[in-house]
C-alpha positions in Angstrom: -4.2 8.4 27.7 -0.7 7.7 27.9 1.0 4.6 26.5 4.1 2.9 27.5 6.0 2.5 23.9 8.8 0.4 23.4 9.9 0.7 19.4 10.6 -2.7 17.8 15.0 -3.2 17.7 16.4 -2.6 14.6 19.1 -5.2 14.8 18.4 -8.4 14.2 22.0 -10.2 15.0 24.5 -8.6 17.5 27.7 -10.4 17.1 29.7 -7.9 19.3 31.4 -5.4 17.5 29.4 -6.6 14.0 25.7 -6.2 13.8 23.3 -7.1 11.2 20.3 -5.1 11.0 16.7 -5.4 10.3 16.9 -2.9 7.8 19.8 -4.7 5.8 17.9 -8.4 6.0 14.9 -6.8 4.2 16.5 -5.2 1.5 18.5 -8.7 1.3 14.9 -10.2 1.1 13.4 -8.0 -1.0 16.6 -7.9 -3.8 16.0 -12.3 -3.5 12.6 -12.1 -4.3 12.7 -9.6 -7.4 15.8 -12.3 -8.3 13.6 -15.5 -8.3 10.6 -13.1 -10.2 12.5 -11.7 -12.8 14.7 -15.4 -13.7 11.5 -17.3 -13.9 9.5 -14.6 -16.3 13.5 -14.3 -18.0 13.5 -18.0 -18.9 9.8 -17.7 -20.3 10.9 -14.9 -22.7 14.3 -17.2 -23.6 16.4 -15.5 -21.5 19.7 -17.8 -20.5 19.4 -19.2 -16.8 22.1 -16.8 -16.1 21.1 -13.3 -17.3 19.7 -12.0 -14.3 22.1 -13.3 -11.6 25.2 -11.5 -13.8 23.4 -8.5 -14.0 22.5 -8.4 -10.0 26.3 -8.5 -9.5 27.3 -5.6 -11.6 23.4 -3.7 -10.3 23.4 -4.1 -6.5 27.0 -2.4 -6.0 26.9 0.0 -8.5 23.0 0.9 -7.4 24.5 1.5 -4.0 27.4 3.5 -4.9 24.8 5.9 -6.8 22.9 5.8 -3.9 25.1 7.1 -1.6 26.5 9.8 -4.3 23.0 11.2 -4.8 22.8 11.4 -1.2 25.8 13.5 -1.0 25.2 15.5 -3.9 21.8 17.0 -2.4 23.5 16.8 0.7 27.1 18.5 0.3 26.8 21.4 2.8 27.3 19.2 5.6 29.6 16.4 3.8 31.9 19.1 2.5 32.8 20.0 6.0 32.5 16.3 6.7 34.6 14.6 4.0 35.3 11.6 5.9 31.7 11.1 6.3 31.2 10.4 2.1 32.0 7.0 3.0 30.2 6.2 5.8 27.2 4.6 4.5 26.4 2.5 7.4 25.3 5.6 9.4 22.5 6.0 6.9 22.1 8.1 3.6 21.0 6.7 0.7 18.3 7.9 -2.0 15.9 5.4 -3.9 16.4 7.4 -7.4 20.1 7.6 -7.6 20.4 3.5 -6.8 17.0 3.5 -9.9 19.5 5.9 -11.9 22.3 3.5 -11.3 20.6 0.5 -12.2 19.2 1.6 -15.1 22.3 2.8 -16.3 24.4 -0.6 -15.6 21.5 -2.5 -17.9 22.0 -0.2 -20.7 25.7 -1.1 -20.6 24.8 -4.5 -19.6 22.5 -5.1 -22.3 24.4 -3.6 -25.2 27.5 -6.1 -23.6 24.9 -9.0 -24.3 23.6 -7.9 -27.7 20.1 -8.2 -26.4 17.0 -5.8 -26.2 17.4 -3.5 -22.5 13.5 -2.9 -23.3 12.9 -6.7 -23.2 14.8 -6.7 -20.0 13.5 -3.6 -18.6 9.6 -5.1 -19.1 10.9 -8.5 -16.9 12.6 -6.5 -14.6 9.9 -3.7 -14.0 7.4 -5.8 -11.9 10.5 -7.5 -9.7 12.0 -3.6 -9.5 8.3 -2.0 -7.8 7.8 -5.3 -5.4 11.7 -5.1 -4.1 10.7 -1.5 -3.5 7.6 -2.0 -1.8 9.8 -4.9 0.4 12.5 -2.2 1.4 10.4 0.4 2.9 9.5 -1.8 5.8 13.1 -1.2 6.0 12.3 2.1 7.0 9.6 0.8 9.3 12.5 -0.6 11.2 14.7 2.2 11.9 11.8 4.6 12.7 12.9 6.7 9.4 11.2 8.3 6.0 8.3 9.2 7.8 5.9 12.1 7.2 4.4 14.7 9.3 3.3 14.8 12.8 -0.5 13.2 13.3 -2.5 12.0 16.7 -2.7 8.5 17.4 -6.6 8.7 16.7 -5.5 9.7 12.9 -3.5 6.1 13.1 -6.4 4.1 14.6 -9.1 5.6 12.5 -6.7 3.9 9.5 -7.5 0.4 10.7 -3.8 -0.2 11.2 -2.4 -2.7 13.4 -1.1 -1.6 16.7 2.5 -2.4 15.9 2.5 -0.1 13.2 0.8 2.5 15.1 3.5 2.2 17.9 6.3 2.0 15.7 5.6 5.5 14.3 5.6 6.7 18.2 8.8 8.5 17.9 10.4 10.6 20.8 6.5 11.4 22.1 5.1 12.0 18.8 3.2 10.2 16.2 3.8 10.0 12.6 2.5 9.4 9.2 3.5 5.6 8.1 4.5 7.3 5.1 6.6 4.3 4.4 2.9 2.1 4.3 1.6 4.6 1.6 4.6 3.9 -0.5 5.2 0.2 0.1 1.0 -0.5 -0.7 0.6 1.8 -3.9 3.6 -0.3 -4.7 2.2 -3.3 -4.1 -0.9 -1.9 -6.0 1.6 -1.3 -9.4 3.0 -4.5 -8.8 -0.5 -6.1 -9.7 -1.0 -3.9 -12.3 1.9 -4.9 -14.4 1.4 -8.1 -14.2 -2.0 -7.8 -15.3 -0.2 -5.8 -18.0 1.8 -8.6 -19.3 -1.4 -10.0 -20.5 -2.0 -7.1 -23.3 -0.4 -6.7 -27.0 1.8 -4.2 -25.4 4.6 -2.6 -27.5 8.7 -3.8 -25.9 9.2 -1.0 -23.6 6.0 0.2 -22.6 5.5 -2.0 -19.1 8.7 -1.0 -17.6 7.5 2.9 -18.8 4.4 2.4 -16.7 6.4 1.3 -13.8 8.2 4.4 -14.2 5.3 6.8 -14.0 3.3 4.6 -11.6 6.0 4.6 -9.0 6.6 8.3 -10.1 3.3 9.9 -9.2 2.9 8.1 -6.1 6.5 9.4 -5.1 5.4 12.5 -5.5 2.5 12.9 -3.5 3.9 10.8 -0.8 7.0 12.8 -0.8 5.1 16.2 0.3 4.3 14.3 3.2 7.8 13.3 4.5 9.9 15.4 6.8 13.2 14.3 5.8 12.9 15.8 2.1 16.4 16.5 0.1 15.9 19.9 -1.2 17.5 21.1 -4.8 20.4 22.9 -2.9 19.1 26.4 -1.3 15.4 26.1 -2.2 12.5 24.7 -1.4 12.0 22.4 -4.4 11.8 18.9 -2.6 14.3 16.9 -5.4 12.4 13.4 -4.8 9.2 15.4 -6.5 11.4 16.9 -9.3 12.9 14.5 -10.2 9.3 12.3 -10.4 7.8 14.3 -12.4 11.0 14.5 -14.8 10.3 10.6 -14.9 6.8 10.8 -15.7 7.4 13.7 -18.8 9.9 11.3 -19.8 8.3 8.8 -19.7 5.2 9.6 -21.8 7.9 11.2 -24.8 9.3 7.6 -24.4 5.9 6.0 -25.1 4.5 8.3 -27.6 7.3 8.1 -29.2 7.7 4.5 -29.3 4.2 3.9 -30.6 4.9 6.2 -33.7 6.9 3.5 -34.9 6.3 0.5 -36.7 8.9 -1.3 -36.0 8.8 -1.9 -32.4 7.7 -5.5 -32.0 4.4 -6.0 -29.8 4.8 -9.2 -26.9 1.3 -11.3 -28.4 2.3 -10.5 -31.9 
């Protein structure tokens, strides 16, 4: 049977030569929504009113500069012959782990400028961080982009997904894994776990480590299903799963580490 696909438009205002795209209003979306999450838990923990909203503003640019260098980086055969290129970020290319490494980075500084515990912050932060990220990859949904492998529209239907998913991932006479989907609901699955979280004698730290290795293992797996992969340079090491499982080793050091000592205050102490 053959069906007559049109692919939702990506843009969702076309003021001449300036458009606004779909993909642009839900990262806007999601970013509001971890906002509003993250100052309402901030001001339960006696955080100012303020804290968040001066850390989006150093965050979102420098998340998206780091972004777009990661990009590059894993990408530099072509952008060294294109230099002019770098800077053209509206023409796509940006990576998920270099805007986490940026962000991460920026509250370190950002905490140590405030004289207050980047731990306490991360653990706010962490559930806001995985629901943004499961917000943005309808993003991807939108442009037709970060899908996996080729599959038969039976394979879509026998999911139980909606028919506009299953003809948004009609691309050029081929369907795709919604690989975005996979991402965006185990995301929405870690999302509930940490708050549920919240609720335990957990040690400062230890939420916003579970994040990490939550959103980490699903990465990975999910990641050997995409077809638009950045490889570590000339091999065939896929870097999103490289770097995921350097998150989850990490990660667990972190933890045990943390738990050794005694002076690491608990939340329900």
């Amino acid at each position: 049977m053959l069906y007559a696909i049109e692919p939702l438009n990506p843009i969702a205002v076309d003021f001449g030569p300036f458009t606004i795209r779909w993909y642009g209003v839900i990262i806007a979306f999601g970013i509001v929504v971890a906002y509003l999450l993250a100052n309402r838990e901030g001001k339960k923990r006696g955080f100012p009113d303020e804290l968040f909203a001066d850390l989006l503003l150093w965050a979102i640019p420098i998340s998206i500069i780091c972004a777009r260098i990661y990009y590059v980086i894993f990408e530099w055969e072509y952008y060294a012959l294109n230099p002019i290129k770098i800077i053209a970020i509206w023409e796509g290319g940006i990576a998920i782990h270099g805007a986490l490494i940026g962000a991460v980075v920026t509250a370190i500084v950002f905490c140590r400028k405030r004289n207050i515990s980047f731990w306490k912050l991360a653990d706010i932060a962490a559930p806001s961080l995985i629901i943004a990220q499961a917000i943005g990859r309808w993003g991807n949904f939108m442009n037709q982009e970060a899908h996996g492998g080729e599959v038969t529209r039976q394979f879509l239907e026998n999911l139980h997904l909606p028919n506009f998913i299953i003809d948004q991932m009609y691309i050029k006479g081929t369907y795709y894994h919604p690989t975005f989907l996979y991402e965006s609901l185990w995301n929405i699955v870690g999302f509930i776990i940490l708050l549920l979280l919240r609720r335990l004698n957990l040690k400062q730290g230890e939420i916003f480590l579970c994040y990490a290795i939550w959103y980490s293992i699903g990465r990975y797996f999910i990641e050997g299903l995409r077809t638009d992969s950045l490889y570590l340079f000339d091999t065939n090491i896929r870097v999103a799963q490289l770097i995921s499982i350097t998150i989850i080793g990490v990660a667990l050091i972190i933890a045990v580490l943390r738990r050794r000592k005694n002076n690491v205050p608990r939340y329900l102490d």
